[in-house]
N, C-alpha and C positions, 0 to 999 in steps of 0.2 A: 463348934468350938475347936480352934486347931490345938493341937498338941506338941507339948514338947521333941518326943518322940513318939516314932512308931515302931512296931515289932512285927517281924516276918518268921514264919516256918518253916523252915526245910524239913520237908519228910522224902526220904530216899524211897526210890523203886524197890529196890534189895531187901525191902521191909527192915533197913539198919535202922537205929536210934536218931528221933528226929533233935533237930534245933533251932533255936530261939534265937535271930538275931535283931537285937535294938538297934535302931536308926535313927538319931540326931534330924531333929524338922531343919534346920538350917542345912546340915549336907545334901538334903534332900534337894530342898530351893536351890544350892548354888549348884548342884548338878545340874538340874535343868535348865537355868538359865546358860549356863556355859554352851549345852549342846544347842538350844536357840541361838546363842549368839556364834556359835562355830557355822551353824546351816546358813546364817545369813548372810557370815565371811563370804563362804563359798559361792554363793549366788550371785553375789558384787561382783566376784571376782569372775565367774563364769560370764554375768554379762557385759563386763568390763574386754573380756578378751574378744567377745561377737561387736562390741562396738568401736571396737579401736580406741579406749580410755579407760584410766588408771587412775589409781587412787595414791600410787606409791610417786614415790619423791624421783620426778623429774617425768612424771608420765610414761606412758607403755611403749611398746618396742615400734607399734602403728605411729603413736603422736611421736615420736623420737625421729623417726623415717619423715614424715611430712613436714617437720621443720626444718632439716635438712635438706628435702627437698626443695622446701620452699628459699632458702637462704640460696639455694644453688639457681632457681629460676629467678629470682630477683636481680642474680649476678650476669645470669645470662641475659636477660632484658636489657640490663644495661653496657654489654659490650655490643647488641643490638643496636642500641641508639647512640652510639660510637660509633659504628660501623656506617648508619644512614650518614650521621654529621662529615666522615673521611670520603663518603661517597658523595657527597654535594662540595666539596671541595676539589674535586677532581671532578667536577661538572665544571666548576667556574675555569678551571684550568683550562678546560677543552672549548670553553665559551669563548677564551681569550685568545687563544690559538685560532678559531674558527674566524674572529672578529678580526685579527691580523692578517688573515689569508681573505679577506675580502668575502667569507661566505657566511652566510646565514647561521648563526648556532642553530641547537637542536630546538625544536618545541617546548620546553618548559613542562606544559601540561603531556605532552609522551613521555620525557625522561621524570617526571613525577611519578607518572602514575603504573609506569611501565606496560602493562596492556591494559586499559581499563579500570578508573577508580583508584583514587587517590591511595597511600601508603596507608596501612593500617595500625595508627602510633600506640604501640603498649604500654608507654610511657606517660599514658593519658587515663590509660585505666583503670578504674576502681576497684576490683574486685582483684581474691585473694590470691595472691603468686601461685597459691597450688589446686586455685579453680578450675572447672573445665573451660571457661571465658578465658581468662586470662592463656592458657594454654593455648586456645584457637588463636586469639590475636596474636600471640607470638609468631605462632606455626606465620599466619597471613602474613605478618610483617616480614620476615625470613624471606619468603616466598618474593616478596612486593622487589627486594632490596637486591636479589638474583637476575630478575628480570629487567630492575634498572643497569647492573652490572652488565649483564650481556648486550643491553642496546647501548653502553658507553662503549663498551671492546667493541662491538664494531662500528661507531662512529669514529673510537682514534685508527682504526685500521681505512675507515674511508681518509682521514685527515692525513695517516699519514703517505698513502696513496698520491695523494694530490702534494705535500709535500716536495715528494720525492721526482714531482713535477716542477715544483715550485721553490729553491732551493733558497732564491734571495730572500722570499720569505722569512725563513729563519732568523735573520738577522734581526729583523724587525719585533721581534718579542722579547718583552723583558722577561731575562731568565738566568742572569746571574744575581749574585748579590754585590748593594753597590760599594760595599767597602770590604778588604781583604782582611781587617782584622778586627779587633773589637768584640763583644758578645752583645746577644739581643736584648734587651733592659728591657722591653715593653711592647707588648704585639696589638694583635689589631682585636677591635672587639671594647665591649665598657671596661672601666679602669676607676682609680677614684683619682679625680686633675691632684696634681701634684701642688698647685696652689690653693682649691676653694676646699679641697679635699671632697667633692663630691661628686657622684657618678657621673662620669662624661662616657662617651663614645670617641674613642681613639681611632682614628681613620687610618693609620698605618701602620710602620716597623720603626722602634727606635734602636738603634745601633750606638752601644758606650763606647766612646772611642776617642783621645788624646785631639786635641783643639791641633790642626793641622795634618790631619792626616786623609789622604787620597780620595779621593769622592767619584766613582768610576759608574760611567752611562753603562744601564743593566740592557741596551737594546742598541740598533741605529736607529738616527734621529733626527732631529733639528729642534734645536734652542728654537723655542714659542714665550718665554718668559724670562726675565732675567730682572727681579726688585729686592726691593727690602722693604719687606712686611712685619707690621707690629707684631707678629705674630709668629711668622714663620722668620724674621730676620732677614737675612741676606738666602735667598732661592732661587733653585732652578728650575722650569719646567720643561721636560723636551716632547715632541709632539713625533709617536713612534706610525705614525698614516694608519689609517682602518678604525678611528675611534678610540685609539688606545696614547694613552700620556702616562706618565711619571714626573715624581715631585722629588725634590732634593730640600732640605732645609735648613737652618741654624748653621749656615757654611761661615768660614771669616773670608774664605777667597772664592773669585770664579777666574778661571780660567778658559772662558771660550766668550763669545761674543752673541747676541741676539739675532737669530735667524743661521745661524752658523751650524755647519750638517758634521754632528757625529758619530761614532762609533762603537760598538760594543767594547767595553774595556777602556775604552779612554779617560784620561783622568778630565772630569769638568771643574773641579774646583778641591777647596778642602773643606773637611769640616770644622766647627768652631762651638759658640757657645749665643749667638747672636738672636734677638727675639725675646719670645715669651719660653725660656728655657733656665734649668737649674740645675745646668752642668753639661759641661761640651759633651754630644751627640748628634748622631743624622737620623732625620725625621724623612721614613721613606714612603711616597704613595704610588699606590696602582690605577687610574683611572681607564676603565670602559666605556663607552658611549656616555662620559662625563660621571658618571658615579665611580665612587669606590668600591674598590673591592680588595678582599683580604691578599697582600702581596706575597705571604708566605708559600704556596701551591705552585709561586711560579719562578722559585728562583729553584734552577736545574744546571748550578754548577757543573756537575758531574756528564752534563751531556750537550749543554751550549757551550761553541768554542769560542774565547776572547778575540 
């Protein structure tokens, strides 16, 4: 039968006068349960800090680090597959330059896989940014994207070796842009069509630019097409030898003739508004051995002379 209270004895060593102290059954209970629940505090929180997790608001100093961490490898993965995407763009560049000088581009499967075994894409990943998986693929990828870098340095240092042989060459690659003024409205890549409004693929560059203004050959050439297409309206095509063509579109004039050899820099026509268009612009393409390809890698202003 519990009791309200209890009573304790103090009797001193010193043989002094003893005493009698009453103790309340409830102060008794909420002492002990306090020091249980203080040992317990402790014990959470000791295994909290051997296991890198918290109880407290926002997690421990461990989960605080690894999020951060992970927010930073996440970032890096993706300036990673920025980097692959700017490095196969400067592949196509060299492909084109190679296909203009009448030689063989690179391998495809070498400048992929750089020695052995395709790129190792992080970007594909499932596992968590601050995995040891996901760490190795990065590291692989890095490594993959080095090794293509150094067999393109010296593939443009063989190219431009033979260049430097090959002088006329040069002319022959589209590498300006073909109009002087205006801004880019639309590049190459899906897009939503301006009339169905739904996902099309855009084969070229479009250039906003006042109905009448200059339309200038990005290469030497010769006029191979000269119509007016439901489509494209009134175009150009000039045919630069090695596989390589350029398209001009929605022009209102031409100014050169079919089968008629031009020049880098020369005005071929103007632009307009004519075709399947909703507002005067030049619709620019890059063809290689009859496919397209993205024109922007290869207009080099700043190092083709007019």
């Amino acid at each position: 039968m519990l009791k309200k209270s209890y009573s304790f004895l103090y009797i001193p060593k010193d043989h002094g006068n003893s005493r009698e102290l009453s103790v309340p059954r409830a102060l008794i209970v909420g002492a002990g349960l306090g020091a249980v629940a203080l040992v317990a505090m402790s014990a959470f929180y000791v295994l909290g800090l051997f296991q890198g997790t918290s109880w407290l608001p926002g997690g421990s100093r461990v989960q605080k680090e690894n999020a951060r961490l992970a927010v930073e490898i996440v970032h890096l993965g993706g300036k990673v597959a920025q980097l692959r995407n700017n490095l196969k763009e400067s592949y196509r560049l060299q492909e084109l330059v190679s296909l203009a000088m009448g030689l063989d581009p690179m391998d495809p499967n070498v400048r992929e896989a750089g020695i052995g075994g395709r790129a190792f894409k992080v970007e594909n990943r499932k596992e968590s940014p601050i995995s040891a998986t996901y760490a190795v693929a990065l590291d692989r990828d890095l490594d993959t994207i080095l090794r293509q870098a150094r067999i393109q340095h010296e593939g443009y240092r063989a190219l431009l070796d033979t260049l430097s042989r090959r002088k006329d060459v040069l002319a022959s690659i589209p590498s300006i842009r073909p109009v002087d003024t205006g801004w880019l409205s639309s590049g190459y890549g899906h897009r939503h069509d301006p009339f169905t409004s739904n996902q099309r693929f855009h084969r070229g560059l479009d250039y906003s630019v006042p109905t009448g203004t200059p339309i200038l050959a990005t290469a030497d050439g010769t006029v191979a097409k000269l119509v007016r297409e439901r489509g494209f309206g009134m175009m150009i095509r000039l045919d630069h030898g090695n596989r390589v063509s350029t398209t001009y579109a929605h022009m209102s004039e031409w100014h050169v003739k079919s089968g008629q050899k031009v020049t880098r820099g020369q005005v071929i026509g103007l632009s307009g508004n004519t075709g399947r268009s909703t507002a005067p612009h030049l619709h620019y393409e890059v063809h290689v051995d009859l496919r397209h390809v993205n024109p922007l890698p290869y207009i080099l202003d700043s190092y083709a002379r007019r």
